[in-house]
C-alpha positions, -999 to 999 in steps of 0.1 A, spaced: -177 367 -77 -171 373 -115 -150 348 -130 -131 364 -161 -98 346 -170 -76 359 -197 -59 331 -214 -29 351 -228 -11 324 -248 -23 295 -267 -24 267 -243 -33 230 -246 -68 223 -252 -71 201 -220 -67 234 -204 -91 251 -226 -119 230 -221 -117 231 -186 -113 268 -182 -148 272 -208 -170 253 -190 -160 270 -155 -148 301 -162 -156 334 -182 -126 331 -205 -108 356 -232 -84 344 -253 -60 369 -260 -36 346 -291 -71 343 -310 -79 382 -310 -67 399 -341 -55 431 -326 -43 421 -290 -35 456 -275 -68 466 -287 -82 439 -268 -61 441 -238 -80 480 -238 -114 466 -240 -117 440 -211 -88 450 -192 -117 461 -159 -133 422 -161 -102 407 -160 -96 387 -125 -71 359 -134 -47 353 -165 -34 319 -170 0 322 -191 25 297 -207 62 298 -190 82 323 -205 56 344 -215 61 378 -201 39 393 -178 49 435 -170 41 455 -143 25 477 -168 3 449 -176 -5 439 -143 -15 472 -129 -36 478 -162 -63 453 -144 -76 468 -114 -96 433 -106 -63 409 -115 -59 386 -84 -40 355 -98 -16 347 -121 -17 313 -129 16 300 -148 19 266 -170 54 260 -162 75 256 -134 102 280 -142 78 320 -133 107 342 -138 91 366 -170 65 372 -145 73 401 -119 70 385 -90 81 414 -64 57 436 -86 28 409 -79 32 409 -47 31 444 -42 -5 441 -57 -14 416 -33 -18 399 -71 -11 358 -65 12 339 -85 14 301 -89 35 276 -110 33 236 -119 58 220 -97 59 183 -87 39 169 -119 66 174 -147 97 163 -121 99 125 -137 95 143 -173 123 167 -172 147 141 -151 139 115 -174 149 139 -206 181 147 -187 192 118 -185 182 106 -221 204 140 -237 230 125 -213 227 87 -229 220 107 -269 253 127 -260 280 99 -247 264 74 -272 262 101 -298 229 86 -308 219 112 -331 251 113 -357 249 76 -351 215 74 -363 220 97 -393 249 72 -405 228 46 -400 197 62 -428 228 76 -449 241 45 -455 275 49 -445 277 17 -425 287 0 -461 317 21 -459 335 10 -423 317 14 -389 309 41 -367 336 54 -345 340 39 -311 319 64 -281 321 72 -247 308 54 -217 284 69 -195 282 43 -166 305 47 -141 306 87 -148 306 117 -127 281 142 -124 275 174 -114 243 187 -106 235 228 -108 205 229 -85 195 202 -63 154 208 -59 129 182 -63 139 177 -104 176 176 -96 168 150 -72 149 130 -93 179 133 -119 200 122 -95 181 92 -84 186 82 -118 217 84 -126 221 62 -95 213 35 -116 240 40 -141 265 39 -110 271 79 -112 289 98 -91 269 124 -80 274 159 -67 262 193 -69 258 229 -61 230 250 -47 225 280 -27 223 260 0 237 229 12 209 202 8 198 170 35 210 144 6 237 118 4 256 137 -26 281 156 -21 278 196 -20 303 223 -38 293 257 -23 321 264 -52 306 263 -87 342 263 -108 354 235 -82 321 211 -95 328 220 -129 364 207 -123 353 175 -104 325 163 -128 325 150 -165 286 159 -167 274 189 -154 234 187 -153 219 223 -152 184 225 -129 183 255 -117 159 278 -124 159 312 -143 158 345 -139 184 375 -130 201 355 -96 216 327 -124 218 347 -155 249 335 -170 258 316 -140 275 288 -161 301 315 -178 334 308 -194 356 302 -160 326 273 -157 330 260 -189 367 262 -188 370 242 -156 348 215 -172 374 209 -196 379 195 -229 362 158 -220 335 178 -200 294 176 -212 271 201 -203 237 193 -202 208 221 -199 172 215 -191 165 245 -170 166 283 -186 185 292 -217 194 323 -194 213 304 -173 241 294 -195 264 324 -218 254 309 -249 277 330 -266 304 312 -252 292 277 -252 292 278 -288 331 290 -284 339 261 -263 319 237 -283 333 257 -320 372 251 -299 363 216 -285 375 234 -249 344 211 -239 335 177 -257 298 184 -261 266 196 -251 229 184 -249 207 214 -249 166 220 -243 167 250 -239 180 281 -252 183 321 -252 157 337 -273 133 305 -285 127 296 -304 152 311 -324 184 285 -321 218 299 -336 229 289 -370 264 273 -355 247 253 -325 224 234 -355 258 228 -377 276 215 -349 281 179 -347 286 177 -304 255 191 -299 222 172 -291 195 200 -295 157 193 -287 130 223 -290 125 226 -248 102 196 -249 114 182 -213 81 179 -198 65 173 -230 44 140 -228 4 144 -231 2 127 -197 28 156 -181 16 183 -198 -26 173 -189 -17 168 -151 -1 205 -153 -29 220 -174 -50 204 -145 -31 222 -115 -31 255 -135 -70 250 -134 -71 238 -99 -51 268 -87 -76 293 -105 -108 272 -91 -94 272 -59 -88 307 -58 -121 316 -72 -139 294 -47 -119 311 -16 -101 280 -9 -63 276 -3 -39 276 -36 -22 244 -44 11 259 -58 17 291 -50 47 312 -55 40 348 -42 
């Protein structure tokens, strides 16, 4: 069996080097005209390992005749097709399970940044204004409530977390999940109940928008939102209303709608804690994935069941 990857996106060089020295690889971000090159190896191609986000067409996938396996860097597949894939019996697989500690760990650090307003606390600190009076009294964030937006294996892991701060935890899912915190099949209801609301849910048309105005509205002026799923999953529009208003207290955000663009009036905005979607970035996180990206290609090259498949 050939063994022609396209690597469509620049990817990190653990990766790399393990897709050279065991695969036939074409780098598509290094070619200088990329729908040229798309044309001229489109027949070899029999796997394409992508970045999350990155997105992959139906008119791309049925382009290559020999594609079998899309392998995504990411755990979050929803710019990939997926009911188009499987149609072409093409296989689809993500990185779940290594970057879970990562992103609950960044969660609950925009959580800490946002109550503790480290940030603007910091900046007074370099700009000297401590001379003039101190900084103005925060909010505490033991003792809190929060509100979950997806309860899979990263919302867990969040909410193991903020155990340790003494949280009180609940959340909403599709389904009703075997865990000791409590469910709201209502969405508006948790927003009411909680002063964080943690979003974990992943992308995609099913939660486009889901967290709206009526969400943002029942979290209320002392309510924090906290995003480290899909930029698609909040209105972004009208979190910067709310936030612009002060109908919410605050936001920490990794994520956004079109990145890497970030609006003008969430950077000016001083209850905002922004970060460039960097929740599972740690060279330890990010190798391990790179590895099970590889390992799902290898294993479907060598006939040999796939580690992390989607579709």
């Amino acid at each position: 069996m050939d063994k022609n990857l396209l690597i469509m996106t620049e990817m990190p060089q653990y990766f790399v080097n393990l897709a050279d020295k065991n695969f036939d690889t074409h780098k598509l971000w290094m070619q200088n005209n990329e729908d040229q090159y798309l044309l001229e190896i489109k027949e070899k191609v029999d796997a394409i390992a992508v970045m999350g986000g990155y997105k992959i067409t139906p008119s791309l996938m049925k382009s290559m005749p020999n594609l079998k396996i899309i392998a995504c860097y990411g755990v979050g597949y929803d710019a990939i097709d997926i009911d188009y894939a499987k149609s072409l019996n093409i296989k689809v697989t993500n990185t779940p399970e290594v970057l879970n500690d990562e992103v609950a760990d960044t969660a609950i650090a925009l959580m800490l940044c946002v109550y503790k307003q480290i940030v603007n606390a910091d900046n007074f600190a370099r700009s000297n204004f401590w001379i003039n009076g101190d900084y103005p009294l925060t909010k505490k964030f033991t003792g809190t409530k929060l509100g979950i937006v997806g309860m899979g294996r990263i919302g867990k892991a969040i909410a193991k977390r903020a155990e340790a701060f003494d949280c009180e935890i609940s959340y909403h899912s599709r389904n009703k999940k075997d865990v000791k915190y409590t469910y709201y099949n209502d969405l508006n209801e948790l927003a009411q109940e909680v002063d964080t609301l943690c979003i974990i849910t992943p992308g995609g048309k099913e939660t486009e928008k889901l967290i709206n105005k009526n969400v943002l509205d029942n979290l209320g002026k002392n309510g924090v939102l906290i995003n480290v799923a899909r930029g698609s999953v909040i209105d972004q529009d009208e979190l910067i209303n709310c936030l612009e208003n002060k109908s919410i207290l605050a936001a920490g955000l990794d994520v956004y709608t079109n990145e890497p663009n970030i609006p003008e009036k969430l950077i000016t905005l001083k209850n905002t804690v922004l970060l460039p979607h960097i929740a599972s970035g740690t060279v330890e996180t990010r190798n391990a994935m790179g590895q099970l990206v590889f390992d799902n290609i290898k294993n479907y090259f060598e006939n040999k069941p796939l580690i992390s498949q989607v579709v």
